[in-house]
Every structure is written in C-alpha cells, then in structure tokens.
C-alpha positions in Angstrom: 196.1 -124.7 -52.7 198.4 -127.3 -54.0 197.5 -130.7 -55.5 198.3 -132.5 -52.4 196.2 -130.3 -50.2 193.1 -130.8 -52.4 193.7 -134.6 -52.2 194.5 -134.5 -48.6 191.1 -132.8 -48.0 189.0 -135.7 -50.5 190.7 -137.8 -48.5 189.8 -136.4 -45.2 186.2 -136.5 -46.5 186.2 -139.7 -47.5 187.2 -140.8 -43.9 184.5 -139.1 -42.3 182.0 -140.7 -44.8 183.4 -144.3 -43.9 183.1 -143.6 -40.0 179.4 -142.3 -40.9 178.3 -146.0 -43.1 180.6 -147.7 -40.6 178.0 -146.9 -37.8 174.7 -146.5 -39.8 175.5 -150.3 -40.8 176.3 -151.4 -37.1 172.6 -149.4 -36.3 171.4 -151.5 -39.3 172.3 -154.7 -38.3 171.3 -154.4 -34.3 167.3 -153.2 -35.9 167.7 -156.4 -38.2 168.5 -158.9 -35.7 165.9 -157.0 -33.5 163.0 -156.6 -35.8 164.3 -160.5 -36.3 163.4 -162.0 -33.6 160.4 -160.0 -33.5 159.3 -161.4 -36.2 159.7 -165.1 -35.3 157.2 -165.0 -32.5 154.3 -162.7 -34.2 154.6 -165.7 -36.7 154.1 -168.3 -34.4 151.5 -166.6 -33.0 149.4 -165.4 -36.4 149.7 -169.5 -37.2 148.1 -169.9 -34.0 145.4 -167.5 -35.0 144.7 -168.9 -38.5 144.1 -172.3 -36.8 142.1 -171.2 -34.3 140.3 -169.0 -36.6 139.8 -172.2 -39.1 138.1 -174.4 -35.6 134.8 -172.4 -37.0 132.7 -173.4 -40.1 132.0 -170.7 -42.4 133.3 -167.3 -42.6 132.0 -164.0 -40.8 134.1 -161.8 -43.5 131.8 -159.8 -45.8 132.6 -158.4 -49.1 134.3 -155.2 -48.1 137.9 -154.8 -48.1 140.7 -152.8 -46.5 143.9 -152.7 -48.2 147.0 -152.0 -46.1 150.3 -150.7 -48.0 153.2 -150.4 -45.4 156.1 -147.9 -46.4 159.0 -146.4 -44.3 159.6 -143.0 -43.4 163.4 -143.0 -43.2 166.0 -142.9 -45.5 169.1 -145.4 -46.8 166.8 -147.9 -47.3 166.5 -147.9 -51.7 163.8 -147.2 -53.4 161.6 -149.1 -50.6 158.1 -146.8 -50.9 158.7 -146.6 -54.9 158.7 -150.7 -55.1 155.6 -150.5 -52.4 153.8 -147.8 -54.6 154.4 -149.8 -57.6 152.6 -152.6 -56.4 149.8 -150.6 -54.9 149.4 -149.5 -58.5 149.4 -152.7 -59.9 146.1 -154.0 -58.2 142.5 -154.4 -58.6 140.6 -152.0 -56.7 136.8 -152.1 -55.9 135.1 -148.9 -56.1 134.0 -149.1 -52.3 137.9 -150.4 -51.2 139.1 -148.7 -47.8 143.0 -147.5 -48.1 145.9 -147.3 -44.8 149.2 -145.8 -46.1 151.7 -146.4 -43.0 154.6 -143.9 -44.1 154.1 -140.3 -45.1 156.6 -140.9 -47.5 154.4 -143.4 -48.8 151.9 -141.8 -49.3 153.7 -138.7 -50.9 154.8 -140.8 -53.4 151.3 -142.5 -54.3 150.2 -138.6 -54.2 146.9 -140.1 -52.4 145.7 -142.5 -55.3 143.4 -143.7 -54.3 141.5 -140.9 -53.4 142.2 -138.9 -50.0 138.5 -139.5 -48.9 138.7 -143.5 -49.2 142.7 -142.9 -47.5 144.0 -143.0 -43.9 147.5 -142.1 -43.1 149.2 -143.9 -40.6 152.8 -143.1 -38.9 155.4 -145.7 -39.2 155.7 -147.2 -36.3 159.1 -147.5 -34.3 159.0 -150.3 -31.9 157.1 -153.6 -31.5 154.6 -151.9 -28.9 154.2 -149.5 -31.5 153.3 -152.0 -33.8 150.8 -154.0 -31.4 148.8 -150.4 -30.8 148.9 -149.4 -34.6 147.6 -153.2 -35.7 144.6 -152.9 -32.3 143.8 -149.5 -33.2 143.5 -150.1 -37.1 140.0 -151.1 -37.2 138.7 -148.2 -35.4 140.6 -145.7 -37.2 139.6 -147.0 -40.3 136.2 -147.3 -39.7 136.0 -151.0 -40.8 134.6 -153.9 -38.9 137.0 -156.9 -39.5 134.2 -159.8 -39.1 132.6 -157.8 -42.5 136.1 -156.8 -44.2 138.5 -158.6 -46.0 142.0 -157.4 -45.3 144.9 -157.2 -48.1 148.2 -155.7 -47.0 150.9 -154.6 -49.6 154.8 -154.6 -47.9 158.2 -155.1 -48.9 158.6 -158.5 -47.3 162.3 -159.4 -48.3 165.5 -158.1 -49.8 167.7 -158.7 -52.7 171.6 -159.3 -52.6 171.7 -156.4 -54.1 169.5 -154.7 -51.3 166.4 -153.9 -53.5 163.2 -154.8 -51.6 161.0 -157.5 -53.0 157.2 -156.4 -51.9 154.3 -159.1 -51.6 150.5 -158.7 -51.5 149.2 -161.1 -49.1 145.8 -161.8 -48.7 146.2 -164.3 -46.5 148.7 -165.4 -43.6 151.9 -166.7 -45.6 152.6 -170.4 -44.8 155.2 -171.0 -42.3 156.6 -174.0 -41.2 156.1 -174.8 -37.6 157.1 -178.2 -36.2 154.0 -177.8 -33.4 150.5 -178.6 -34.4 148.3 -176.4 -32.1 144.6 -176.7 -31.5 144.8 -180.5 -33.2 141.6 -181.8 -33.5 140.3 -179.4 -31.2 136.4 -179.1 -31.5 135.1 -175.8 -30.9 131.2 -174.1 -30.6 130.3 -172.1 -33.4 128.7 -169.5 -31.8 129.3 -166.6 -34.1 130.6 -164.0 -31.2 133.4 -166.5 -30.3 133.8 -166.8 -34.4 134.0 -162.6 -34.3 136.2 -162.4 -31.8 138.8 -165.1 -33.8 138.8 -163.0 -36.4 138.8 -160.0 -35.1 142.4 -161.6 -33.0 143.3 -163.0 -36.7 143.0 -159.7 -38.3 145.0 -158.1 -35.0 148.2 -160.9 -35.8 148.2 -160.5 -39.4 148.8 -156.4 -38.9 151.7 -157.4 -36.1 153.0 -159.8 -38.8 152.9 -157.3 -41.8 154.3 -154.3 -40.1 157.1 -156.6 -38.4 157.8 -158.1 -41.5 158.4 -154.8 -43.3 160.3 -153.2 -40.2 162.4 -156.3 -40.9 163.0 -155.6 -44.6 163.3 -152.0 -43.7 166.5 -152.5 -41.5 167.8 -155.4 -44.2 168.1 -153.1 -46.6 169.3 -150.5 -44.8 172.7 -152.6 -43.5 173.1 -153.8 -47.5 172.6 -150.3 -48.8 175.0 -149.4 -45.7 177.6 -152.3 -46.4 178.1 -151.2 -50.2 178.3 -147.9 -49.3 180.8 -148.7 -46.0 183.1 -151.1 -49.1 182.9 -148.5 -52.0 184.5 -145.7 -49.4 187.1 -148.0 -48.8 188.1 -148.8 -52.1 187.8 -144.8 -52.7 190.0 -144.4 -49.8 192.4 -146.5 -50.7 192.8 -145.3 -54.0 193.3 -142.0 -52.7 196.0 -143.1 -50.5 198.3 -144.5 -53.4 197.3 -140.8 -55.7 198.6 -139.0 -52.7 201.8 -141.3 -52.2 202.7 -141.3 -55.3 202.4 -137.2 -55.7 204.6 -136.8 -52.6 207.1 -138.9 -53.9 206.9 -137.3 -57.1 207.4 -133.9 -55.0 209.8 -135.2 -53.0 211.9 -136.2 -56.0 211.4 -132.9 -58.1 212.3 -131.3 -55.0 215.7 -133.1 -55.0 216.3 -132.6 -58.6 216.0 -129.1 -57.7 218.7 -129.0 -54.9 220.7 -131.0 -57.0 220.9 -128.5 -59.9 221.6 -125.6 -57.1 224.3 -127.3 -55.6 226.1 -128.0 -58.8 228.6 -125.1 -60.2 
C-alpha cells in the first residue's frame, strides 16, 4: 500500500469521526436547551415549595437522613460519576445514613461504599416524567418518611469551560432569584398534617430540581466534550489534507523527473 493510500484512509477515518461529533454535539445541544428549560420551571416551583413549607413554625424533619448522589449512565460526558464519587467520599456520614445512587455507573464506581445494605440503586432517568416518578416514588423505595428525614443530594450541578463537571452538596434548596414574591404574608394553620404534606411536596421539588439540574449538566458537558472533539478532528483533518497534497505533488513531480530522464537520449 503506498504512502498516499495509508493517508487517504486516516483521512477517510478522520471524516467519519467529524460526521460522528458533528451530530453527537447537535444531540448535545437539543438535551441542553431541553433539560434547560426544564429546569427553569422545577425552580420556580421548588421556591414556591420552600415558601410554603416556611408558612409553618417549627420543623417536622427528624434526625435521620437520606443522602442522594445522582450520576449518569452514558458516556462523552468526562469524568462526571468520578467527580460525583469524589464528593460522596468527601462527606460526613452518620452510622444510620440511608444511601440512593441514581446511575449504575455510579454506583460501580463507588463499588457500594457505603455498604450495599444501607444502598438503593436507582436508574437514571431519561425524561422529565421520568424524573417526576423517580423523585414521587423515592420515599417509598427508600423506606424513609420525609416529615422524619433530612434529605442531602450530591450532583454535578454545573460545567467548566473546559467541560469538567463542578458537583455541589446541597442540603438545602439553592437560592434563586425570582422577581415574584409568592405566598407574601400569607398566614397559614399549623396543623401538623398540612405541615407533613408541605414537606413531603418540598422534598418531592427538591428531587425534580436535583435530577433536572444534573440531566442539565449531563448534556452541557456532553456538547463541550463533543465541541472539542468536533474542532480537534478538524484541525486533524486539515492537517492531513496539506500531508496528502504535498505527497501528490511530490509524486507528481518525481513522476515527471522520471519521464524526463526517459525521454532524453
């Protein structure tokens, strides 16, 4: 096989690769504007929880806690479940602390610390209704009453420039800036089933929030991670284009040379 062959064919693959990062990245950036606005309205509505939950004097959460560590289960994303794992790592656990890994590959790479007993392994979810059942079902899987638990959830919730993922712990809803003022001055009963069920609708937005958030991440760092690949295959390509124009002219001129010193006697 000659030289130009060989590069023809590097070239060829290096063609197919840009076509595949060319269309992962479009995918990427229709799940980030998606997830997006997604995102925007679970927000509203968990700052409308939070303020109706804080109508109620006192607090119906016990000591117990559930910690929450969201993951992903695909692929082009960096080393999303690593940085999540990391941070799981990194905390304080109480010896009677309940554990949800959302992500299989999550929890492969925590290899079930904590313990699999005091772990429950959720799948990612793939849509926004997916996310409403997984964040409504939560409780009962887990086996934890939210009016007597304390919730901590451990995501990637933003990206780098670079695309890395940036993970947060919250233990509470994350301020957000909301130019309406709902249930102002709004006096309400404390009767403690109505203060329940405000949490228990607290708890259910947080969840929506968190595993929104991180879908959001997710798909951010997938169309970086996709752009730089989608840029570096160009920049291969066209380096590979001047090699392989500069060996044909170099064969076209040896091959002249060659006729040259045939046709003279």
């Amino acid at each position: 096989m000659t030289s130009a062959r060989r590069m023809e064919l590097r070239l060829n693959a290096w063609r197919s690769f840009r076509g595949i990062a060319r269309a992962s990245r479009t995918l990427a950036a229709t799940q980030a504007l998606h997830w997006a606005e997604h995102l925007r309205r679970v927000a509203i509505h968990e700052s409308w929880c939070v303020r109706l939950a804080s109508r109620f004097s006192g607090s119906s959460t016990g000591p117990g806690r559930v910690t929450v560590a969201i993951g992903t289960d695909l692929g082009l994303c960096g080393p999303l479940n690593a940085r999540v794992a990391d941070a799981v790592r990194a905390l304080s656990v109480g010896s009677s602390e309940r554990w949800v890994l959302v992500g299989e590959r999550l929890a492969n790479e925590l290899h079930f610390e904590p313990p699999r007993e005091h772990a429950l392994q959720l799948p990612v979810p793939s849509s926004f209704a997916a996310v409403e059942a997984t964040a409504a079902e939560l409780g009962i899987l887990s086996g934890v009453d939210p009016t007597t638990t304390q919730l901590r959830i451990v995501l990637a919730s933003s990206v780098e420039q670079d695309g890395a993922p940036c993970t947060s712990v919250w233990n509470a809803a994350p301020s957000h800036d909301h130019s309406h003022e709902l249930l102002r001055g709004t006096a309400l009963t404390p009767d403690d089933a109505l203060r329940d069920e405000a949490t228990r609708l607290l708890w259910h937005a947080r969840l929506c929030h968190a595993l929104t958030r991180a879908a959001t991440s997710e798909a951010e760092a997938r169309l970086r991670a996709m752009s730089r690949a989608h840029d570096a295959s160009d920049r291969k390509i066209g380096e590979q284009e001047r090699e392989l124009r500069k060996l044909r002219q170099e064969s076209i001129t040896q091959e002249m040379l060659e006729i040259r010193q045939l046709r003279t006697p």
